[in-house]
C-alpha positions in Angstrom: -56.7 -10.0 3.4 -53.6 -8.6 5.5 -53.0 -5.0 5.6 -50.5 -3.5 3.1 -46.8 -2.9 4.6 -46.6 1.1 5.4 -43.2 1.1 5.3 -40.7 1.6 1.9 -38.3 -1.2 1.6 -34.9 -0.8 2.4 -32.7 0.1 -0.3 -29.8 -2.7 -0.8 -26.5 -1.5 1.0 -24.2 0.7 -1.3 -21.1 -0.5 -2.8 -18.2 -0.1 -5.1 -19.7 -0.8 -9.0 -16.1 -1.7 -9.9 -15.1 -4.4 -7.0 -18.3 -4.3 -5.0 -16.3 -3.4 -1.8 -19.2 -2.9 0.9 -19.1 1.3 1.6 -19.7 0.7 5.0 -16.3 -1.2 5.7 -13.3 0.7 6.1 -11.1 1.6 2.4 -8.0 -0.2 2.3 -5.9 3.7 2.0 -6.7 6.9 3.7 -4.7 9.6 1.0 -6.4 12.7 3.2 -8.8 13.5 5.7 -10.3 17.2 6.9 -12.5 18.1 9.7 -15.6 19.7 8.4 -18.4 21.4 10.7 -20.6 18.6 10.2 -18.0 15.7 10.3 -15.0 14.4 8.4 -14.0 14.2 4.6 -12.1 11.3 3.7 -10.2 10.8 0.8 -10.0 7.2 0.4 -8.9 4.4 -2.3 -10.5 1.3 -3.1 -9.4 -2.1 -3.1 -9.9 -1.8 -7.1 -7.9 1.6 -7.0 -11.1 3.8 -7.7 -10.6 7.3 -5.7 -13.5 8.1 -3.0 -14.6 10.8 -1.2 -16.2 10.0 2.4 -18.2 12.1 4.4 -18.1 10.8 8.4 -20.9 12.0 10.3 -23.2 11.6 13.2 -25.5 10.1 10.5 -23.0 7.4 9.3 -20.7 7.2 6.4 -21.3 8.1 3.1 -19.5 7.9 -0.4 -20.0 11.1 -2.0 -17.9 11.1 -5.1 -16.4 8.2 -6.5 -14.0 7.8 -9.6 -12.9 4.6 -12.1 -9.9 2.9 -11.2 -6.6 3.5 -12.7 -6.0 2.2 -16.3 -2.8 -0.4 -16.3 0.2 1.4 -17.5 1.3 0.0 -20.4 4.6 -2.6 -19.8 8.1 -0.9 -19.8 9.2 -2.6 -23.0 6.1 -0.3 -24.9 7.2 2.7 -23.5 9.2 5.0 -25.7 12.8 4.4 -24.3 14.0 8.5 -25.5 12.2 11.5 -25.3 13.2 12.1 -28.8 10.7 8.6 -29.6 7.7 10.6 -28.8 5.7 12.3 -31.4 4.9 15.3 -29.8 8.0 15.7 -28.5 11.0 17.4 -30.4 14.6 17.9 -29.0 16.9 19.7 -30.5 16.6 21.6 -34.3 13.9 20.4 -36.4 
């Protein structure tokens, strides 16, 4: 009878839940980065738009935060075309 494996499996590698972009792999656009005492922050955006924040260390890189991607905006021809067309919006005497 063999000997049980000591060792934990390894955990599958991490990556976006909204386009499944490996987080290992360098993000498509760095919006900011900041030295830290223990590495670099890097604010990042997906291939699917979703905002990420990347911490760079001697360790490796890790995704600490992580946000949904944009909703579309709606097309031009369903936007009001006047600020007077939005409800909450008044211009001028009621």
């Amino acid at each position: 009878m063999p000997a049980a494996s000591a060792q934990p499996p390894e955990p599958a590698a991490a990556a976006c839940p909204y386009c499944g972009w490996p987080d290992g792999e360098p993000a498509p656009a760095v919006v900011s980065e900041h030295r830290t005492a223990r590495g670099l922050t890097v604010w990042t955006r997906c291939w699917c738009g979703s905002l990420q924040v990347r911490q760079l260390t001697a360790a490796g890189i890790r995704v600490s935060a992580r946000g949904r991607p944009a909703e579309p905006r709606p097309a031009a021809s369903a936007r009001p075309e006047r600020a007077q067309d939005v409800g909450s919006c008044r211009l001028g005497p009621s």
